[in-house]
N, C-alpha and C positions, 0 to 999 in steps of 0.2 A: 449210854445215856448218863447225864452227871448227876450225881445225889442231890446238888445242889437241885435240880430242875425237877426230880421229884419230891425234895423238902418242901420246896416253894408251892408245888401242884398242891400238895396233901394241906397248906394251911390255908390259902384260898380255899379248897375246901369246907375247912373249916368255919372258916368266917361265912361262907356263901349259906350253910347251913344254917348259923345261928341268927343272922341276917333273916334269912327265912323264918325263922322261925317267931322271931320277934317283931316282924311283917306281917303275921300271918294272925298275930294275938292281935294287933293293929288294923288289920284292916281284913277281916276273918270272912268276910265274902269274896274278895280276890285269889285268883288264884298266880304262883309265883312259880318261875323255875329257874334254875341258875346252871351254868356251864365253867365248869371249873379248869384254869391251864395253867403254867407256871409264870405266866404275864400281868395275872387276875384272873377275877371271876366275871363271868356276863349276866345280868338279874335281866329277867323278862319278867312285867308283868306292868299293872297301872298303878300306879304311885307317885307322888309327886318326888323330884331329886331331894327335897329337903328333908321328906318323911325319909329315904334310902340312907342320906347321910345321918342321918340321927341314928336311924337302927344300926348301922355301922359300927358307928362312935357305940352304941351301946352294944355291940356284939364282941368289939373287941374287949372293951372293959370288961364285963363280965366272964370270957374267955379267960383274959391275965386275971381274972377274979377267983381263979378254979372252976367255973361255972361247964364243965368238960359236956356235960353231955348235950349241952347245946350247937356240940359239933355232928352229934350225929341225927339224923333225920329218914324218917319212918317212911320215905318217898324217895330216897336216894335212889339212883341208878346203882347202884351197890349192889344192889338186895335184888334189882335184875338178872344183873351177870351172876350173883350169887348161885341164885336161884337157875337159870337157865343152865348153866356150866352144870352143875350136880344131876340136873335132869339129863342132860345130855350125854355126859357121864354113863349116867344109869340104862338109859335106852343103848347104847353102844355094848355096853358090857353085856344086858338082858339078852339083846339079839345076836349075840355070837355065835356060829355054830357050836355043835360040840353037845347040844342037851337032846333027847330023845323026842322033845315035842316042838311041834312045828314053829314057825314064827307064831303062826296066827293063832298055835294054841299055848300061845307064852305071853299074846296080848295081855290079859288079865293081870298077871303078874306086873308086867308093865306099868299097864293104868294106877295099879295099887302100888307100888313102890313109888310112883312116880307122885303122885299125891303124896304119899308118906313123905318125901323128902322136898317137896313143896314147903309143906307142913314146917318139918327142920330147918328150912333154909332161912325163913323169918328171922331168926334170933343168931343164927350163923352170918347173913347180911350182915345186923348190928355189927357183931363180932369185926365182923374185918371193918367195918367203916372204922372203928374203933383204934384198928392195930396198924390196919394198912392205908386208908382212902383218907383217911384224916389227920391233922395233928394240929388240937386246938392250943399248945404250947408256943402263939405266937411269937416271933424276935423281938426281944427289946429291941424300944426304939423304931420299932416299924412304926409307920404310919399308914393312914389308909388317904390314898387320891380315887376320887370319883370321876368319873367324863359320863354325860348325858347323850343318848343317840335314841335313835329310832330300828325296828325292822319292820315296813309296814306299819301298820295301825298300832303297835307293841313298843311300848317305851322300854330300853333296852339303855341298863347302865351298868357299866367296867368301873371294878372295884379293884385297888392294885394294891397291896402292902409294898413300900417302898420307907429304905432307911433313912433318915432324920429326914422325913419329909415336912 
């Protein structure tokens, strides 16, 4: 896979977050979700194209503003896998043979670790949105093109960084 295709995935990203998030001070009974690939981002939710393009225009700027943490979001599928992987992780390694007590009397331990790093994983999600899933360090020169669609009853708009657009 080319670095380029995941430079491009992690800033879409980016934008698709703070986009969000500045959609969400706007119009804060809707709810939004975005799909991020190295083509653009896909926004789902009900908003009008002009309100999209505004928060756009104003996610980028604030982005090249240093405004960083507007990249990452408290709802990201990050903090999913984050979260999933370490548990999954942890049940694997709990359940291995090798310990004197049975599965079932290892449950416990399970359940309680398994919470405990539930717990951890919140602020560990951040983390990687931060390092890995993100990079709110736009190209200069990018620009942002919008295209307007549907999926169903779901107004659905592709947001692209593309240069001297």
């Amino acid at each position: 896979m080319s670095i380029s295709l995941i430079s491009r995935t992690r800033h879409h990203h980016a934008l698709e977050h703070a986009t969000i998030q500045i959609l969400n001070r706007r119009y804060p009974n809707q709810r939004f979700m975005g799909w991020s690939t190295p083509g653009g981002f896909y926004l789902y939710g009900h908003a009008p194209t002009a309100a999209v393009r505004s928060a756009v225009a104003n996610a980028v700027e604030r982005l090249r503003n240093g405004e960083h943490h507007l990249a990452v979001h408290p709802r990201c599928g990050t903090n999913i896998v984050t979260a999933g992987t370490l548990v999954g992780v942890l049940s694997f390694l709990t359940m291995l043979p090798g310990d004197n007590r049975s599965r079932r009397g290892r449950l416990g331990l399970l359940i309680m670790l398994s919470t405990l790093t539930l717990i951890l994983s919140q602020p560990l999600g951040r983390l990687v949105q931060e390092h890995l899933t993100t990079d709110p360090n736009l190209p200069p020169g990018a620009a942002a093109q919008i295209t307007a669609g549907r999926a169903g009853d779901t107004p659905v708009h592709k947001v692209q960084l593309v240069q001297g657009a």
